[in-house]
C-alpha positions in Angstrom: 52.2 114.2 47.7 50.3 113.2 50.3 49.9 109.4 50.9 47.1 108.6 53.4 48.1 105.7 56.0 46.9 102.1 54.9 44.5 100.0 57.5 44.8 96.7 58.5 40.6 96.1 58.2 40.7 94.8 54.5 44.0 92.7 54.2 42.2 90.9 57.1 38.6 90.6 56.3 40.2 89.0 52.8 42.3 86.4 54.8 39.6 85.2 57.0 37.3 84.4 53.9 40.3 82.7 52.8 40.5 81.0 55.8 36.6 79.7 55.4 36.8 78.9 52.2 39.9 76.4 52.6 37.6 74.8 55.9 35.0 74.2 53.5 37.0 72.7 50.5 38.1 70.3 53.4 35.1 69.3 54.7 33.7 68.1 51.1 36.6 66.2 50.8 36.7 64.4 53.9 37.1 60.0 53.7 33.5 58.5 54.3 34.7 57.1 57.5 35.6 60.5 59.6 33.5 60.9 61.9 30.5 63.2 62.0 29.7 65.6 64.4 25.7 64.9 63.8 24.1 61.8 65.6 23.3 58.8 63.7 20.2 56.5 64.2 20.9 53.8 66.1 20.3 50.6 63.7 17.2 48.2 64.4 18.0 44.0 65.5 15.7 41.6 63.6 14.2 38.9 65.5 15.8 35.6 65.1 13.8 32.3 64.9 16.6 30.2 67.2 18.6 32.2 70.3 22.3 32.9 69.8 24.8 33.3 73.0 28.1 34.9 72.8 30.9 34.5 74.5 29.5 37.3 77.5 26.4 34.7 78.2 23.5 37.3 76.9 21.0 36.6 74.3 21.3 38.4 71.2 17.7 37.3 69.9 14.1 39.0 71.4 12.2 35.3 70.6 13.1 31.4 70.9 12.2 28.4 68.6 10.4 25.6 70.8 13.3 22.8 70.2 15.1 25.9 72.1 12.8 26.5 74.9 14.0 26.0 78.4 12.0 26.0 81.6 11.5 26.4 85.4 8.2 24.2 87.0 6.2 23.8 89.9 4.6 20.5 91.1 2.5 19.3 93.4 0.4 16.1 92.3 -1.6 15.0 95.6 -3.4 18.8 95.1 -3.7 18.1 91.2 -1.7 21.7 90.5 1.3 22.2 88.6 2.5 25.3 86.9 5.8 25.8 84.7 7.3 29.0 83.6 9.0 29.9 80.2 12.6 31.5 80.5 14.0 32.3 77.5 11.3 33.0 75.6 9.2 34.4 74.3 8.4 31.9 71.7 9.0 33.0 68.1 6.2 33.8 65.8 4.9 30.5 64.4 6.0 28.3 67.4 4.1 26.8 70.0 4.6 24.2 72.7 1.5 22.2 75.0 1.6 21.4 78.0 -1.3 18.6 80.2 -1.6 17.7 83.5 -3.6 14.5 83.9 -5.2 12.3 86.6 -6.0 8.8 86.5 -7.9 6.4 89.2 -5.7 3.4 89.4 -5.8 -0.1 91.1 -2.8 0.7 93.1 -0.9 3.1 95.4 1.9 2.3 93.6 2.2 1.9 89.6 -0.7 -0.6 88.0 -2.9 -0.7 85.1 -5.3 -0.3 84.0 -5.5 3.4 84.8 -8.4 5.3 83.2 -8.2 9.2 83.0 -10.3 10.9 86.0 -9.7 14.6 84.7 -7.0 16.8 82.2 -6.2 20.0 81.9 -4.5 21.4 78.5 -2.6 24.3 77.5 -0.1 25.8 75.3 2.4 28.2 74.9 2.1 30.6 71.5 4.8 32.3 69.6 4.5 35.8 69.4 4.9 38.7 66.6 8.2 41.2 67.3 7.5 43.8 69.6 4.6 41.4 71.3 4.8 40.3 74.8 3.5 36.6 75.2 2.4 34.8 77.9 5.5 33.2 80.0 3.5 31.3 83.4 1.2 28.4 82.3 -0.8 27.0 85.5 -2.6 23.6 85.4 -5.2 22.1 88.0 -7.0 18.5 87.7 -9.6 17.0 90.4 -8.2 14.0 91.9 -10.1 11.0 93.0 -10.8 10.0 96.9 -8.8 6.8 95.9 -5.8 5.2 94.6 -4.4 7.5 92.1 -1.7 8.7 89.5 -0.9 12.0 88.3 1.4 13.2 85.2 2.1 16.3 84.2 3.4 15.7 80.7 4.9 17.8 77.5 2.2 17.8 74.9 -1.6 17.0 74.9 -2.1 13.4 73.9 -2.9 11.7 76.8 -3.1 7.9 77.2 -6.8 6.4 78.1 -7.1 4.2 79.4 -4.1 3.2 80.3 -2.4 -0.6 79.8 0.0 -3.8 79.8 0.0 -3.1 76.0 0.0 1.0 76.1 2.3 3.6 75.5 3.9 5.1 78.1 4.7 8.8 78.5 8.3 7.8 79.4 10.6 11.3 78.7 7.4 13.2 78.4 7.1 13.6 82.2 7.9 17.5 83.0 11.7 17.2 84.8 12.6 14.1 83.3 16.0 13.5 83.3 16.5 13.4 79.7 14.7 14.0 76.9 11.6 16.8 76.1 11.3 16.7 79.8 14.9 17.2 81.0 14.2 21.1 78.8 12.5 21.9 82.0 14.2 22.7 85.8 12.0 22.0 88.8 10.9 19.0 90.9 9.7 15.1 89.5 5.9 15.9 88.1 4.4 12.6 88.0 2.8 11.2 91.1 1.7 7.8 92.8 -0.3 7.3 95.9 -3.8 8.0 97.3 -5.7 5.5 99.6 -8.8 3.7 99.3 -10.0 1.1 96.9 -11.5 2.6 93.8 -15.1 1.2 93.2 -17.8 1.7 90.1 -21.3 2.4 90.1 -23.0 1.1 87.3 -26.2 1.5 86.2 -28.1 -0.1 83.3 -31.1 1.9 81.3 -33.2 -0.1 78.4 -35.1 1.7 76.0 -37.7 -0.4 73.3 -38.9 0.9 70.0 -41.5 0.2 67.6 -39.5 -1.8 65.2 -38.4 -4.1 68.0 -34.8 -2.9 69.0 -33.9 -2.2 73.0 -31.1 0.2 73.1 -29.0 -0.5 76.6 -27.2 3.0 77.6 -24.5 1.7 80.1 -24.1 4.6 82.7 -20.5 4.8 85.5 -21.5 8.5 86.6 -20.7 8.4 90.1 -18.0 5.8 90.5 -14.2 6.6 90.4 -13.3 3.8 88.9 -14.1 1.8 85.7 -17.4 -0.6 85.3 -17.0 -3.7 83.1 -20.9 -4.9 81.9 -21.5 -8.0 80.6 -24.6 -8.1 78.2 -26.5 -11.4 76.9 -29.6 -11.6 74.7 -31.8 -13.7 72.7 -29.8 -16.1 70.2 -27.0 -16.5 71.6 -25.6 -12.6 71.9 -23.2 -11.8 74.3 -21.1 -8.8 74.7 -18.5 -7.2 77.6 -18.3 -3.3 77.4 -16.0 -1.7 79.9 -17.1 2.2 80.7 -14.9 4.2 82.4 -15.6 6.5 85.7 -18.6 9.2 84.6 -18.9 7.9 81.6 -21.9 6.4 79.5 -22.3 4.2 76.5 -24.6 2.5 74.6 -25.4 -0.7 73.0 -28.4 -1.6 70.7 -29.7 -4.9 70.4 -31.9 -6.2 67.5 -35.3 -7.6 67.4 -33.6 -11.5 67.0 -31.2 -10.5 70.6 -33.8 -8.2 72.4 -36.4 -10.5 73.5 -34.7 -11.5 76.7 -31.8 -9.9 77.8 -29.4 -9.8 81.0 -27.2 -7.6 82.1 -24.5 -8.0 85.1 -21.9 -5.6 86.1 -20.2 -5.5 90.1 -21.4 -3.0 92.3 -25.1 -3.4 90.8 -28.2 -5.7 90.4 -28.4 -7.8 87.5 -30.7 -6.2 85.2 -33.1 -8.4 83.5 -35.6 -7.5 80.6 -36.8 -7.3 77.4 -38.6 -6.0 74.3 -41.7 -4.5 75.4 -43.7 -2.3 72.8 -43.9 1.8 73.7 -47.3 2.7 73.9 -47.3 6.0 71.2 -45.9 3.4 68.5 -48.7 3.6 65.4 -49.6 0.5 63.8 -48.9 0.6 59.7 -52.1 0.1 58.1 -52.3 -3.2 56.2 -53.0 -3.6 52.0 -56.7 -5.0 51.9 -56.8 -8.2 50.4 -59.0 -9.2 47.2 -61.5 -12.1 47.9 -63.6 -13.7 45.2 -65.3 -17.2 44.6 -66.4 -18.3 41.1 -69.2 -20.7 40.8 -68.8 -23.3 37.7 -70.7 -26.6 36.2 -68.4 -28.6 38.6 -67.1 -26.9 41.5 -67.1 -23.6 43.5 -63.7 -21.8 43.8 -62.5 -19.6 46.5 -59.8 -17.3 45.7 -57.4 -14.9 47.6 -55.0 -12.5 46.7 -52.8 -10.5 49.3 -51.2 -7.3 48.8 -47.2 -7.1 49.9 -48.1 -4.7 52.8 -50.5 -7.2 53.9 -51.1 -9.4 56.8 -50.6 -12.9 56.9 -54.4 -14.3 56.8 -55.7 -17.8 57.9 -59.2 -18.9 57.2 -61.0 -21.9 57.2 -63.9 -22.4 54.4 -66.6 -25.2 55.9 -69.2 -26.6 53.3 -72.4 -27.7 54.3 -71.7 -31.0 53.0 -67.9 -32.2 53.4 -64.8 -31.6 55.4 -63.7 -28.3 56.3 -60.5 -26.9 54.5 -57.8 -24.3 56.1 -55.7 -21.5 54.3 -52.9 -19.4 55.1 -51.9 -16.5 52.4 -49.0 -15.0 53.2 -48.6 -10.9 52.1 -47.5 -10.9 48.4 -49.0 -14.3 47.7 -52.5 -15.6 46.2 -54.4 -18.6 47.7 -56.9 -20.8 46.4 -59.6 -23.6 47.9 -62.5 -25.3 46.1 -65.7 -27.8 46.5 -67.2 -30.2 44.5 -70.1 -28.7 42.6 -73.5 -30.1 44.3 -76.8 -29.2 44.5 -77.9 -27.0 47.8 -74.1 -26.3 48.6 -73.3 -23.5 50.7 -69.6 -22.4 52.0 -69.1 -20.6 55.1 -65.7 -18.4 55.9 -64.6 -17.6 59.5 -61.2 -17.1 60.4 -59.5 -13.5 59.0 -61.6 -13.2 56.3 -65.0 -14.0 57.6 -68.4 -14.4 55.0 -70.5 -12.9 57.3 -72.8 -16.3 56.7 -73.1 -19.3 53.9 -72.4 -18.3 50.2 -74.2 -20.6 47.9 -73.2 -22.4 45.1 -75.0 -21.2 41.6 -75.3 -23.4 38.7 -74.4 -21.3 35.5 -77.2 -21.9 33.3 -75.0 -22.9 30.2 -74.6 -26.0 32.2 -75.5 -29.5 30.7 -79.1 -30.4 32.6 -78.1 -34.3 32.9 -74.9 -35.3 34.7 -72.1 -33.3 35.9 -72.0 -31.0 39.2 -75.4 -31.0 40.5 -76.6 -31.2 36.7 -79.5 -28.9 36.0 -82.3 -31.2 37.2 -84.3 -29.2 39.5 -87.4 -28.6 37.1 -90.1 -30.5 37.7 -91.3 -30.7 34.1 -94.4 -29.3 33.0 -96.1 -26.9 30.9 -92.8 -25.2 28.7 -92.0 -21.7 29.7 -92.4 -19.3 27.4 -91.6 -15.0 27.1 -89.9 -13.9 30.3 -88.7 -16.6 32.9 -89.8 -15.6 36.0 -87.5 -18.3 38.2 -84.7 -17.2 36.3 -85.4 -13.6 37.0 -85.9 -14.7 40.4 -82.3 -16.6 40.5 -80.2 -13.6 38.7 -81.4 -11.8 41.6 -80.5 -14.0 44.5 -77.2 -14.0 42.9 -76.7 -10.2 42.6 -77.6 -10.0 46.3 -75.3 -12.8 47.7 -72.2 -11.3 45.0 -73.1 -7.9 46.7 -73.0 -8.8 50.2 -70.9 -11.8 51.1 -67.6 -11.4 52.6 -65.9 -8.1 54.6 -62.6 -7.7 56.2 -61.1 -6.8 59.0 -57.8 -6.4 60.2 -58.4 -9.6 62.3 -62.0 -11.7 61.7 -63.1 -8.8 59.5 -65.4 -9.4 56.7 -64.6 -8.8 53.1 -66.4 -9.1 49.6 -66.0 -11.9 47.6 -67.0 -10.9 44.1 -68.2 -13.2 41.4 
C-alpha cells in the first residue's frame, strides 16, 4: 500500500486558531485595573467657590470667593487716578467686590473736617460663570479741587459726606492698609492729603413767590469748591442755618406767616433781602355773592346780610336821613343785621362794599295801626271816604315794586347789590 506523505499546513493552521482563541479567553478575563491599550478621556475639574493650594504652590480652582481675593494697586492721589488689579481671580459666579475712589475739599493740607465730597468714582468686580473670562484691571479717576484736598481710594462704595468730628471713618477700608479689607491688596498707601489754597464758596440765593403766599428760597454753591453755610430769617420769628455743599443746591420754603420779610446772609455773597411779592399770572378766585335784603315793618326798617363761605369779608355803613350812621362788618360764612326806628319820610342809604346805589325808603305796611306806633298811619288828610279802587294805594304798591326792584348791587369792592323785600 501506498501511503502518501503527511503535510505540516493543517497541524499548523489548527494550532494557531488555538493559539487565538486562548489570547481571546484572556483578554475577557483580564482584572478591571490592566491597563488598556485605547485612550481614555481625560476627566473635567469643577470650579470651586474658595481656591485651594497644594503643597507645589499652584491653584487647583479656575475662580476665587471675594473673602479670598488678593490684589496688586496703583495710586496716585494729587492726579485723582488709581487703578488696582485682581490676581487670583477670577471671581466666582455669585461674587462681587466694589471698589471708590473719592475726593473731598477740606480746610486743611493736612487731616481736618469738615470734608465734603468734591467727586467719586465707583466700580466693581463681578463673578463670572465657568469657562467665562471676567474683567481683572479696574481703573478709577476723580477731579480734584484747585485747593486744600483729600483723596481715598477705599474698598466698597459707601462713601462718607460730608465728612466730621462725629463721622465714621474709612479706617481699614483704605486700599493697602496695613491690615484689614485693605491689607488684601499689594501696592502703595492710596489715601492722600495736601493741595494749596484756601477753599472758598460761592453762594447764591434765588426767591420764588406764589399765589397762595409762600416764597420758596433755592440756596445755590455751583461754582465754589468748598461748602456755603446760609443763614435764613423771616417774618415771626423764623430762623434757619442750611449748609450746602460745593455745586450743590437746596431749597427751603417759607410760609405766608414767615415770608413777608425775609433775610438771607451767607460769606462770600450779599445779603439778600426780600419778600412776598404776588406773580403777576396768579387768578383771583371768584367770591360767593352775598344776599342783601331790608324788611320794612310798623316800627322799624331792618337791614339784613348774609355771606356765603367763599365770600369776602364786607364792611358797609347804612346812614339814615334822620339819626346816626351805623357800620357793619360780615365776615364770609356769617349773616349781619342793622335796623332804624320806624319814622315817617325815612330813607337809608348804603355805601361801603355793598353800596344802594341811592336812599331806600321806609314803607309803612298798611296792616299798621293809623294812631301811634312807627310813624303811625297818619298821613291822610281826611276827607270825602274812598271808595272802589284806591288810587294812592295803587300809586304806593308801585313805588315799592320799583325801589324792591332796583335798590342795592354788588361788587367785588363798592359794588351794588339788591336788597329784596
Amino acid at each position: 500500500m501506498i501511503r502518501p506523505q503527511l503535510s505540516l499546513r493543517r497541524p499548523l493552521a489548527v494550532t494557531a486558531a488555538a493559539l487565538a482563541g486562548l489570547a481571546t479567553v484572556l483578554a475577557c478575563t483580564a482584572p478591571a485595573g490592566a491597563s488598556s491599550p485605547s485612550p481614555s478621556p481625560t476627566p473635567t475639574t469643577t470650579a470651586s467657590a474658595t481656591a485651594t493650594t497644594p503643597a507645589g504652590g499652584q491653584s487647583t480652582s479656575s475662580c476665587v470667593a471675594a473673602a479670598d481675593a488678593r490684589y496688586t494697586h496703583t495710586f496716585d492721589g494729587p492726579a485723582g487716578r488709581a487703578s488696582i488689579t485682581l490676581t487670583n481671580g477670577p471671581l466666582c459666579r455669585g461674587e462681587e467686590q466694589d471698589l471708590a475712589l473719592v475726593s473731598y475739599v477740606t480746610p486743611s493740607a493736612t487731616f481736618a473736617v469738615p470734608q465734603y465730597v468734591l467727586d467719586k468714582s465707583i466700580k466693581m468686580f463681578t463673578g463670572v460663570a465657568p469657562g467665562e473670562l471676567g474683567v481683572a484691571t479696574l481703573d478709577f479717576a476723580v477731579e480734584v479741587p484747585n485747593c486744600h484736598t483729600q483723596v481715598d481710594f477705599v474698598f466698597g462704595s459707601k462713601l462718607i459726606d460730608p465728612l466730621t468730628d462725629t463721622s465714621d471713618r474709612y479706617g481699614d477700608r483704605k486700599v493697602g492698609s496695613p491690615s484689614g479689607i485693605g491689607a488684601r491688596s499689594t501696592g502703595p498707601r492710596a489715601w492722600f492729603n495736601g493741595g494749596s489754597g484756601t477753599c472758598s464758596a460761592a453762594p447764591e440765593v434765588i426767591a420764588e413767590s406764589d399765589c397762595d403766599g409762600n416764597v420758596e428760597l433755592t440756596l445755590v454753591n455751583r461754582s465754589g469748591n468748598a461748602a456755603a453755610t446760609f443763614t435764613i430769617t423771616g417774618s415771626g420769628g423764623f430762623t434757619e442755618k442750611v449748609t450746602v455743599p460745593l455745586r450743590k443746591i437746596e431749597t427751603r420754603k417759607l410760609s405766608a406767616g414767615e415770608a413777608q420779610d425775609i433775610t438771607v446772609a451767607a460769606a462770600g455773597m450779599k445779603d439778600f433781602t426780600g419778600g412776598w411779592q404776588k406773580p403777576e399770572d396768579c387768578q383771583q378766585p371768584e367770591a360767593g355773592t352775598p344776599d342783601a335784603s331790608y324788611e320794612s315793618s310798623c316800627d322799624k326798617m331792618v337791614f339784613r346780610i348774609s355771606n356765603p363761605e367763599d365770600g369776602t369779608p364786607l364792611t358797609s355803613v347804612f346812614t339814615p336821613n334822620k339819626g346816626e350812621p351805623k357800620k357793619l362788618t360780615v365776615e364770609p360764612g356769617r349773616t349781619g343785621t342793622v335796623s332804624f326806628p320806624a319814622t315817617k319820610g325815612l330813607t337809608v342809604t348804603v355805601t361801603g362794599d355793598l353800596d344802594s346805589g341811592g336812599p331806600v325808603k321806609w314803607e309803612q305796611p298798611e296792616d299798621c295801626p293809623s294812631t301811634g306806633g312807627g310813624g303811625g298811619g297818619g298821613d291822610q288828610d281826611g276827607g270825602l271816604p274812598v271808595t272802589g279802587a284806591a288810587a294812592g294805594a295803587i300809586a304806593a304798591g308801585a313805588a315799592t315794586l320799583l325801589v324792591a326792584g332796583a335798590v342795592l348791587f354788588l361788587v367785588a369792592r363798592r359794588r351794588r347789590i339788591h336788597f329784596t323785600v
